[in-house]
N, C-alpha and C positions, 0 to 999 in steps of 0.2 A: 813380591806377592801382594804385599800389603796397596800397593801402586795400581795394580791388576782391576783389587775389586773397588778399588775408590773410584778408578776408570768408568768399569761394568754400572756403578751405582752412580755416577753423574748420568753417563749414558742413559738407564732405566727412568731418573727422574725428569731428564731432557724430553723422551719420550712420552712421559704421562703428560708434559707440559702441553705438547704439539696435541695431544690425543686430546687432552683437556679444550683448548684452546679451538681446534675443529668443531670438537662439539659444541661450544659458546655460539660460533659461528651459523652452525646450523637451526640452531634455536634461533637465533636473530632472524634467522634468513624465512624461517617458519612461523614469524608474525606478521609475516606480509603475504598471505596467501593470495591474496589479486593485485600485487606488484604487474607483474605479468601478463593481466586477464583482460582478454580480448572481446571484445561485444561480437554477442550470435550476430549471424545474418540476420537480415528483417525474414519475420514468419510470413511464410508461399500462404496465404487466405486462398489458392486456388488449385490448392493442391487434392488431391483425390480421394488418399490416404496418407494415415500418418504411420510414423517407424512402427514397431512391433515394441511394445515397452516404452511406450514414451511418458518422458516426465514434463515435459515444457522447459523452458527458462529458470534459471534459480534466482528468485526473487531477491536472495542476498546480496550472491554477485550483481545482480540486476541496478541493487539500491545503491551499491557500493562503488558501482561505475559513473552512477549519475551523481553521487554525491562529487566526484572527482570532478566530472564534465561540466554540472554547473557552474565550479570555479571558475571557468574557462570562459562562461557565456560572458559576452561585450556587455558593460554594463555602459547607460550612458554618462557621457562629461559635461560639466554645469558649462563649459564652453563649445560646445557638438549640439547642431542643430539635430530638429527633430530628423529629420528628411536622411542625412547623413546620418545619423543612428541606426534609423531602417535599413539603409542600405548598404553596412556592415555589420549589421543581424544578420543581413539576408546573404550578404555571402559566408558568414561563418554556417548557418546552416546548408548550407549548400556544400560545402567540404566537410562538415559533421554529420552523418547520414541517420547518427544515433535519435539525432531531432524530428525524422520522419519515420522510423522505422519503427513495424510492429512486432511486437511481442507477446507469448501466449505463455500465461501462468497456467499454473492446477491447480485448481480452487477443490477443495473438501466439500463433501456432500454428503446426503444421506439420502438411500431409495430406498419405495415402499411401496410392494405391488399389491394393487386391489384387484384380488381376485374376481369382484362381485360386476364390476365397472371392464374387468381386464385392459386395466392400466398399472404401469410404472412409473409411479410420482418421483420424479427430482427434487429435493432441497436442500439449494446452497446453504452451507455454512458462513459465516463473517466471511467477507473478502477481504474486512481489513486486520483479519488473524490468519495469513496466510501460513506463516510459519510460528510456531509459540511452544516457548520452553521453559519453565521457573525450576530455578536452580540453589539451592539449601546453602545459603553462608555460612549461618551460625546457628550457636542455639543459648540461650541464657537467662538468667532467673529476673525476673523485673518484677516492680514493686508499683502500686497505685500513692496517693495520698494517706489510705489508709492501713496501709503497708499489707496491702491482699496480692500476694505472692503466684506469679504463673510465670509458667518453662513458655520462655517467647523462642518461636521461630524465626529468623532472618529471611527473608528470601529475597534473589535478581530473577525478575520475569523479562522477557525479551522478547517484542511481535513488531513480525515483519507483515504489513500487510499493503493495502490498495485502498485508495481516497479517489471518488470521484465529488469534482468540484460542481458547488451551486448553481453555479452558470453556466454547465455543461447541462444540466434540465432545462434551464431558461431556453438557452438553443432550441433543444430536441423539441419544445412547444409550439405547435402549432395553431394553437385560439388565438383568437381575439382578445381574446384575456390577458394572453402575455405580452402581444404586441402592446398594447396599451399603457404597459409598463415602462416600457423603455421612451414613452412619448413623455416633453416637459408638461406639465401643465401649469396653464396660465390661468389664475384666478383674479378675481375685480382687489385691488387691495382699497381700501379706504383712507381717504388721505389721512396723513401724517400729523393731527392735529392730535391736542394732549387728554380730547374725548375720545378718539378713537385710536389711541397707542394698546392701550391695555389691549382692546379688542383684537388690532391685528396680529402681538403678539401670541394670546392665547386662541384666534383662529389657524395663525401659522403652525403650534405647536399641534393643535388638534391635526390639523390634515397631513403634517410629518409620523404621527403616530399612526394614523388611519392607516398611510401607504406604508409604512414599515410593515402592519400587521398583514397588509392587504399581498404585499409582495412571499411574507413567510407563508399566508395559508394558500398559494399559491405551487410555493416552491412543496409545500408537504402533498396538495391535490397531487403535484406531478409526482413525486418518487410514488405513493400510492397505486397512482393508475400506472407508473412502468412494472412496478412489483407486483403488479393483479397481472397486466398484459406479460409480463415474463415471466412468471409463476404457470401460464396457461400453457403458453408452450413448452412448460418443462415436465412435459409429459410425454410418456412414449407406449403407442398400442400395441399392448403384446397379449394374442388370445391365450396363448399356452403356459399355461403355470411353471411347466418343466424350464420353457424357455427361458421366461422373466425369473427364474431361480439361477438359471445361469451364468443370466448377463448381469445380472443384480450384483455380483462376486466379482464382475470383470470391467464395470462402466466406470469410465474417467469422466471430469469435466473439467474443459479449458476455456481460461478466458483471454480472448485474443483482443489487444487492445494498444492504442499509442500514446506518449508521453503526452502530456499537456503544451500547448503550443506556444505558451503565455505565461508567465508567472514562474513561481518555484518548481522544479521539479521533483523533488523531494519536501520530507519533511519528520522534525524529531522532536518529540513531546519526553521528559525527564518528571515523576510524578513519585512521591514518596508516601504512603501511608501507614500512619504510625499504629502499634498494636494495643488492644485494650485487655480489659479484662475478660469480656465477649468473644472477644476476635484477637487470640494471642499472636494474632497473622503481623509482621514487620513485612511490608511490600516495599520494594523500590522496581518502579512498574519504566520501563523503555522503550519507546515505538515509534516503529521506523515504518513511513508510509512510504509508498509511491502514489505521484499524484497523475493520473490519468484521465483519455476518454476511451470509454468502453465501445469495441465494436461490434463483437457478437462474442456468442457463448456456443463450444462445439459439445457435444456428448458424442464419447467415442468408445469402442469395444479395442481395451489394453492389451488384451493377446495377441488379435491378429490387425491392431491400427484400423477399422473399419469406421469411417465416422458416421453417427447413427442419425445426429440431428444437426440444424446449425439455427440456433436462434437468435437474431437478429436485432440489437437495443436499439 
């Protein structure tokens, strides 16, 4: 008898083991939720309507595949000429389709219909908070110098958003203005005598400063004038109040857009700030970009997929 249950009881503990042991399993298996995760098709830009409930691409998986893929990109060899670099660039992108293909996030927003005008004003939110969550660690008593006592909160903030790069404006410009930027220029130098060292120095230093500043008010004119001209058509005429109450409830905005064709494609900033007496806030702040060019912005009705506008960066 005694034989029986010492059986029954090896068996019972054998069991919790395998049970135990399953579950360990699973949990491991459940920290790798895009082990598996396949890149969307490239987004149809000619498409007519969209599904019924659509969300676009999830920015997470999105970052999380190109964090992967960038591993992947050919980097060059200090012995690999230029030439031959290009042209194993070029066929890795040519079998990595992820490198041309577009994508459409859903950027947050806020409308607001002027009855007075009957118009529906759009306006986006941060597109580089596409996703943002701050999550409570701890919580504990902290002390200054002069031992002035505050209940500090701990927090992990986490944003996933979209970076479009400087030189993606540069392009988009069409003046005279920016062309001229990209030209060397050649100024008279003065020769190299020990009355005119100082001089060409601190002339050199002056016109490096000049074109720095002259490049930045530049690059701020252009975001400017794209954020007046995109701001204008993120308007949509609606005479009927009833109507623009409706769709006001129901409008999505998508922003359809492709990887950077150059450079990082991602990118991760780690920022910690500390809490004070003011601000018993403990931040440790994580953002996760995707580095893009923008191609247009759709405004869409999410009931029934109807795309209302499509404006064009």
């Amino acid at each position: 008898m005694k034989y029986k249950v010492l059986c029954i009881a090896i068996l019972l503990i054998i069991g919790k083991v395998e049970i135990s042991i399953g579950g360990n399993k699973s949990k491991a298996e459940s920290k790798k939720p895009y082990k598996n995760f396949i890149l969307p098709k490239s987004f149809d830009t000619n498409i007519s309507a969209l599904p019924i409930g659509y969300k676009g691409d999830d920015i997470v998986k999105l970052y999380t595949y190109f964090n992967i893929s960038e591993k992947r990109i050919p980097v060059k060899d200090e012995f690999e000429s230029t030439d031959k670099y290009k042209a194993r660039l070029s066929e890795f992108k040519k079998q990595n389709s992820f490198v041309n293909n577009i994508f459409a996030v859903k950027i947050k927003h806020k409308a607001n219909y002027d009855a007075d005008k009957q118009v529906l004003n759009i306006n986006l939110d941060d597109i580089d908070r596409v996703v943002f969550s701050k999550k409570l660690l701890s919580r504990y008593v902290g002390s200054n110098a002069f031992n002035v006592k505050r209940i500090v909160e701990s927090y992990n903030i986490v944003e996933y958003g979209i970076f479009i790069p400087n030189n993606y404006l540069l392009d988009k410009n069409q003046t005279q203005k920016s062309e001229n930027l990209s030209e060397i220029t050649t100024e008279k130098i003065l020769p190299n005598t020990d009355d005119n060292k100082n001089k060409n120095t601190t002339e050199g230093l002056l016109q490096s400063t000049e074109k720095i500043i002259e490049e930045l008010l530049v690059k701020i004119d252009l975001q400017k004038k794209m954020e007046k001209e995109f701001d204008e058509n993120l308007i949509i005429q609606i005479t009927s109040p009833k109507e623009a109450k409706y769709l006001k409830q129901r409008i999505g905005t998508l922003l359809i857009f492709k990887p950077v064709n150059s450079g990082k494609l991602i990118s991760y900033t780690k920022t910690f700030n500390a809490a004070t007496i003011d601000s018993p806030e403990e931040l440790i702040h994580n953002k996760y970009k995707i580095n893009i060019y923008p191609l247009s912005l759709w405004i869409y009705d999410i009931s029934n997929g109807k795309i209302i506008k499509k404006c064009e960066y």
